[in-house]
C-alpha positions, 0 to 999 in steps of 0.5 A: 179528865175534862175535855172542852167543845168551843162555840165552833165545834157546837155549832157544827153539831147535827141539829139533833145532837146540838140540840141534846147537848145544849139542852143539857148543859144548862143544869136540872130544869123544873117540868110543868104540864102547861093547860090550856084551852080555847074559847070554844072549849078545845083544851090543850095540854103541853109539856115544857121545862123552862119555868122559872120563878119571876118574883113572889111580890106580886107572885110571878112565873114566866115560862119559853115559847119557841117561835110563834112560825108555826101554830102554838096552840098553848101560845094562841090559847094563853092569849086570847083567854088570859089564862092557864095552869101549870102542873107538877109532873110526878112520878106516875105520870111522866111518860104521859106527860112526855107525850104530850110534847107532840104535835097533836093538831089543834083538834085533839086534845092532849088530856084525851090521847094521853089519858090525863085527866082535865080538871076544873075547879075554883071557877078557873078557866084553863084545866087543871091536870087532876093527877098532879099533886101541886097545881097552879092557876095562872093569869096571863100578864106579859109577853116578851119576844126575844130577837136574838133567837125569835123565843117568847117569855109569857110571864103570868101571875100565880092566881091559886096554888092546890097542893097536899096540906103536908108538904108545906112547912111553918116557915112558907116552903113547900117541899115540892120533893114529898108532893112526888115532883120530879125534875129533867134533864135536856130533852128525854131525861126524867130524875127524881130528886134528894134533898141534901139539906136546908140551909139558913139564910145567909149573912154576912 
């Protein structure tokens, strides 16, 4: 048996609770460790469940900020160096990785009080998370500031992918299932996943 909450309803909710439910409605969301880190060397590492796929020609990526109203240390670091990773969360690491949505001040580093492990490779400027199995290097390309809620989408192009060798297929897919990512709902909410089946591209 189904029961409806209209707009009125929800926006009567405790902030929390509002919070909860909308986040959840929305479905599975994929989860990144987001790295960054200042001209100074100050790196900085934040968990967000907001990235979504752009477009593969050239391969983009975009992610939500919300309000810039209080300091943003991914936001402020992104854009003033250009660049940042995006790192799969996986089963051994997302308490870690929950942790770091708190508010560390800018000092700290998210890698340190966590015990993730920042790691440089390729010449790129932003860490890499070393416990992740699928890693993407990404260069900052566009911001888009949405006046009916005053978030931000921060689009970025994908500059290199680091991820086991087995879990690309012939066809291009990754199977992101046997690298160990794992998906979350709303704000708490962590899921390993199970493939039903591939389908073939569909015709009419």
């Amino acid at each position: 048996m189904k029961t409806c909450i209209r707009l009125e309803e929800i926006m009567q909710l405790e902030l929390r609770e509002r919070a909860h439910f909308i986040n959840s409605v929305g479905g599975f969301k994929s989860i990144g460790l987001i790295g960054t880190s200042d001209r100074q060397g100050q790196t900085n590492l934040a968990i967000f469940s907001s990235i979504v796929h752009i477009g593969a020609n050239p391969p983009l990526i975009s992610f939500i900020m919300r309000p810039d109203s209080v300091e943003r240390h991914t936001l402020s670091n992104i854009l003033s160096t250009g660049y940042y990773t995006i790192n799969h969360v996986n089963e051994s690491i997302f308490q870690k990785a929950h942790q770091t949505s708190a508010r560390y001040p800018q000092e700290v580093s998210e890698f340190e009080v966590t015990g993730l492990t920042r790691e440089y490779k390729n010449d790129f400027f932003a860490p890499f998370v070393q416990e992740s199995a699928v890693q993407l290097g990404v260069q900052f390309k566009e911001r888009i500031d949405l006046t009916i809620n005053q978030t931000i989408m921060i689009i970025g192009q994908i500059e290199q992918v680091h991820f086991p060798k087995d879990c690309l297929h012939p066809d291009g897919y990754l199977d992101i299932e046997k690298a160990g990512t794992i998906s979350c709902s709303g704000l708490d909410s962590y899921h390993k996943t199970q493939r039903i089946d591939r389908l073939p591209y569909a015709k009419l």
